[in-house]
C-alpha positions in Angstrom: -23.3 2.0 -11.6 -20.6 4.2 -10.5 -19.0 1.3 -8.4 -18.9 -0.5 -10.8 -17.6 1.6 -13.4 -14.6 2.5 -10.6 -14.1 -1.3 -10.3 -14.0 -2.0 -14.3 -11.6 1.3 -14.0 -9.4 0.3 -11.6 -9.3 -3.6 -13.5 -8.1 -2.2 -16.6 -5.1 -0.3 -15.2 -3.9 -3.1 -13.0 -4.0 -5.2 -16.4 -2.1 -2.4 -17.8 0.2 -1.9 -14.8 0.5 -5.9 -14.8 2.4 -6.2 -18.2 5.7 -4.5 -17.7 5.5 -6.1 -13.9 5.5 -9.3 -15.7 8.5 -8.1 -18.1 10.0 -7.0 -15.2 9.9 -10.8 -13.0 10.8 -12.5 -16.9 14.0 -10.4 -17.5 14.8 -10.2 -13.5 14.6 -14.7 -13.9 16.8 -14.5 -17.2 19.4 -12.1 -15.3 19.5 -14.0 -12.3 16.7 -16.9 -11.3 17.1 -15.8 -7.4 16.4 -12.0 -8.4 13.4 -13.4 -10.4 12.9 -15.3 -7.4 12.9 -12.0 -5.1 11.0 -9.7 -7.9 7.8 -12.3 -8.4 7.5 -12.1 -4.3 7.3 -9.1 -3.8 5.1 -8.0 -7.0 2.8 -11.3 -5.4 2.5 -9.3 -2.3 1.6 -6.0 -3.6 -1.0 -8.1 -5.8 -3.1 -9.2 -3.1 -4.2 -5.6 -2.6 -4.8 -4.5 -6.3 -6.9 -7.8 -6.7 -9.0 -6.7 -4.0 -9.3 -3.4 -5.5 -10.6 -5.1 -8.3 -13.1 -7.5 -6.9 -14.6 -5.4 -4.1 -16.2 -2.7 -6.4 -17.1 -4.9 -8.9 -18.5 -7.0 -6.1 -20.9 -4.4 -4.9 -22.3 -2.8 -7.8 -22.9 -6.6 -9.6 -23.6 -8.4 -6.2 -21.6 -11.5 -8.2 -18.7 -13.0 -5.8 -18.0 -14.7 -9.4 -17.9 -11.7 -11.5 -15.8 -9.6 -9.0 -13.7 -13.2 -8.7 -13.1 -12.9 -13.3 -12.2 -9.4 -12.8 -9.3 -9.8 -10.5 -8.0 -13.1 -12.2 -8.3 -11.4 -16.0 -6.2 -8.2 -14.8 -4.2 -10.3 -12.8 -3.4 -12.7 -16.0 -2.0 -10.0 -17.9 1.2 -10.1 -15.6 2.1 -13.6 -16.8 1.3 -12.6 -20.3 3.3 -9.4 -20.5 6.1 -11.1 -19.3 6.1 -13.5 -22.3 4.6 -11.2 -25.1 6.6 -7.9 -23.4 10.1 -9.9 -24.0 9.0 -10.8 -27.6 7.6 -8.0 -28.7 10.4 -5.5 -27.2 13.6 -7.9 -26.9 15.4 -6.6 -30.2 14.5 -2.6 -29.0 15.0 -3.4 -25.1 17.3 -0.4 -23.8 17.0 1.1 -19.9 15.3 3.9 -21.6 12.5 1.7 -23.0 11.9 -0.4 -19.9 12.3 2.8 -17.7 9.3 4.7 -20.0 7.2 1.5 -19.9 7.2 2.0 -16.0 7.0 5.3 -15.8 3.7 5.2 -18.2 2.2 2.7 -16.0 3.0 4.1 -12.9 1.2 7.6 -14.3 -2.0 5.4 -15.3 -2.3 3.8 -11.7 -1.4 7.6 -9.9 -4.5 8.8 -12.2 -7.0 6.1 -11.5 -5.9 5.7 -7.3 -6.4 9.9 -7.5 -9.2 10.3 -9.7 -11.2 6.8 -9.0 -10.4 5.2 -6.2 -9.8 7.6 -3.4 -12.5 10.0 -4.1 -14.5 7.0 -4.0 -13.2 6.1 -0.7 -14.3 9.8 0.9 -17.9 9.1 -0.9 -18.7 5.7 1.0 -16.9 7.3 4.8 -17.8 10.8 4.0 -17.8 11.1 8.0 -14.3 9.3 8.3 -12.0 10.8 5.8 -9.0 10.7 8.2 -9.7 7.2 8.0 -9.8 7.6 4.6 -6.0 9.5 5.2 -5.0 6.6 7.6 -5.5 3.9 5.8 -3.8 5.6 2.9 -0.5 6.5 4.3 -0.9 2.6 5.6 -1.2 1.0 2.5 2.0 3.0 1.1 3.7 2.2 4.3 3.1 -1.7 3.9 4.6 -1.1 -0.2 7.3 0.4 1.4 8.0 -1.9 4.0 7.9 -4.7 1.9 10.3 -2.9 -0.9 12.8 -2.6 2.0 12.5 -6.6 2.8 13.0 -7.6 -0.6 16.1 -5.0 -0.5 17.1 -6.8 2.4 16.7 -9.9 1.4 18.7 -9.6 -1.7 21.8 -8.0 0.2 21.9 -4.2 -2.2 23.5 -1.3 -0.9 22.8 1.7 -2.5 
């Protein structure tokens, strides 16, 4: 029960996280199509993981490849949709200040669910392994932050 309720959790902030990724890859295409281009890459990649942070827990508390399967597509749907509904919803008031609060909301929503849900989780089922736990942490944000150099990289900035 508590799996599951970590996985239906950790579903409903990725949908939440999702929609202003979605505005993000829709205004990045109107600016520029190859920025689009570059932003809907990388947001794919980081995807991968956050659908498998989805379907895993709800995997193993349902014991339904299908049901974990629904829960990854449905949060993973909202991207496409925020996109659409994001732009006509916020287009007349869109401002940096707007689209930087949007993200900064989100991003406190996903902090709060990784520390409160998902990595206390993690210690529960390796209680013997936690700098495993630690490892594969640090890993995961070293893969995000590889891959946000690539994309940098690949578009040519300079900061």
């Amino acid at each position: 029960a508590r799996l599951g309720k970590m996985g239906a959790l950790t579903s409903v902030a990725i949908a939440l996280h999702n929609f202003p990724e979605g505005l993000a890859v829709f205004m990045g295409t109107l600016a520029d199509p190859s920025l689009g281009t570059a932003i809907a890459i990388a947001v794919a990649l980081h995807n991968m993981p956050e659908g498998v942070c989805v379907a895993v827990p709800i995997y193993h508390s349902s014991g339904s490849k299908a049901r974990g399967f629904v829960y990854a597509l449905l949060s993973g749907l909202t991207e496409p949709i925020g996109g659409l509904l994001g732009y006509a919803v916020l287009e007349p008031f869109f401002t940096d200040l707007v689209f930087g609060v949007l993200f900064a909301l989100v991003g406190g929503i996903m902090v709060f669910i990784v520390l409160h849900e998902l990595l206390p989780t993690a210690h529960r089922y390796l209680p013997d392994r936690s700098g495993k736990v630690t490892a594969y942490t640090f890993a995961g944000m070293a893969f995000m932050a590889l891959s946000i150099v690539l994309l940098e990289l690949g578009e040519g900035h300079e900061h």
